[in-house]
N, C-alpha and C positions, 0 to 999 in steps of 0.2 A: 690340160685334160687329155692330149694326148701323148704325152712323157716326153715331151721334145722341152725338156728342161733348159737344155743350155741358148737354146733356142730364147726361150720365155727367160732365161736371166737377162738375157741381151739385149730385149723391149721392156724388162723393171729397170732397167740400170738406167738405157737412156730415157723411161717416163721419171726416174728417179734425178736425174740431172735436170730436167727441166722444172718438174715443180718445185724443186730446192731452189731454182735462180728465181720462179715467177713468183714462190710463194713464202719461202722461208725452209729451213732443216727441223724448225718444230711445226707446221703447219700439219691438218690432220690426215690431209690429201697427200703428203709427203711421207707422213708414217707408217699411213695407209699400205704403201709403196714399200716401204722397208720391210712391212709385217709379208706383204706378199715374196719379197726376196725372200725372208725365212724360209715360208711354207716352201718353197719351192725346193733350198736345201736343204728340209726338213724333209722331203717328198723322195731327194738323193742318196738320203743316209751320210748326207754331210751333217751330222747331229751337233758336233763343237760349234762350224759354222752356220747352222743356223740358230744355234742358245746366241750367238752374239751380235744376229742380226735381230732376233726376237727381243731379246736382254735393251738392246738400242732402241728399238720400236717401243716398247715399256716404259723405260724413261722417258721416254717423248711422251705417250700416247696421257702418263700417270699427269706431265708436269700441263701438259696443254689441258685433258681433257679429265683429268680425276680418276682418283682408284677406281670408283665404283660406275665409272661410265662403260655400258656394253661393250665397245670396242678395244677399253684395256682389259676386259675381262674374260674377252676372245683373247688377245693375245696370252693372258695368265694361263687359258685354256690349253693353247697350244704348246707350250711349254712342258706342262703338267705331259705332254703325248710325247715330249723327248724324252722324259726320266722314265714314263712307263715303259718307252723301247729299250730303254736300257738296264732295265728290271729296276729300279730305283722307285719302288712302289709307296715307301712312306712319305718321300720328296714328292710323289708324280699325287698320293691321297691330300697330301697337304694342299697345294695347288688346285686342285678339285676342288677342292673344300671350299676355299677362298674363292674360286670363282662362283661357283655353286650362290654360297653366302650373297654376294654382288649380285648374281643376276635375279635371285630369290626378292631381293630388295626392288631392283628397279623395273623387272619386267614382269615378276611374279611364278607363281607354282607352277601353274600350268602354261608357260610358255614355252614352245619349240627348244628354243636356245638354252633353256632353264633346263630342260627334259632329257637335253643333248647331253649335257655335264653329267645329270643322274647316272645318264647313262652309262657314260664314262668311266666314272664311280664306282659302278656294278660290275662293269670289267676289270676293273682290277682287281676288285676282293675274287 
């Protein structure tokens, strides 16, 4: 929050080494950790490096926790915010879509989280 990034990769990496030894590399508390490594690259305009810390957290987040669980649908979310930086607008609507769909399902219409995607959505058109 205050853009001391490398700073903050340096307390993900070692919270990331500890709950991978205490708890597992799929644990949700670990992927948790990986999704935040993203945003932070993703906060960088390291966009490659964060689709593959994102793309990693996903796979986890899909096999532990299911497509349609809120926290991979945050991750789909923020994914869907690299392709829009990089004008890749029908990749970044598709990904919306998707998350949109998932969180319409488990948290419903008028949830914050739900409302946040709309919104998202609206941006890009």
């Amino acid at each position: 929050m205050q853009g001391q990034y490398e700073k903050a990769l340096e307390w993900y990496q070692h919270a990331l080494d500890g709950t991978q030894k205490a708890l597992g590399k799929d644990h949700q508390d670990t992927l948790t950790t990986v999704h935040k490594i993203a945003w932070v690259c993703h906060m960088q305009g390291q966009y490659e490096k964060a689709l593959e810390w994102y793309r990693h957290a996903l796979d986890g987040m899909e096999e532990t926790l299911g497509r349609d669980h809120q926290d991979t649908l945050g991750i789909v979310n923020n994914i869907a915010g690299v392709f829009q930086q990089h004008g890749q607008y029908e990749k970044d609507l598709e990904l919306y879509q998707c998350a949109l769909h998932g969180k319409e399902n488990i948290l419903g219409m008028h949830h914050l989280e739900t409302l946040g995607t709309v919104n998202n959505i609206a941006g890009v058109c």
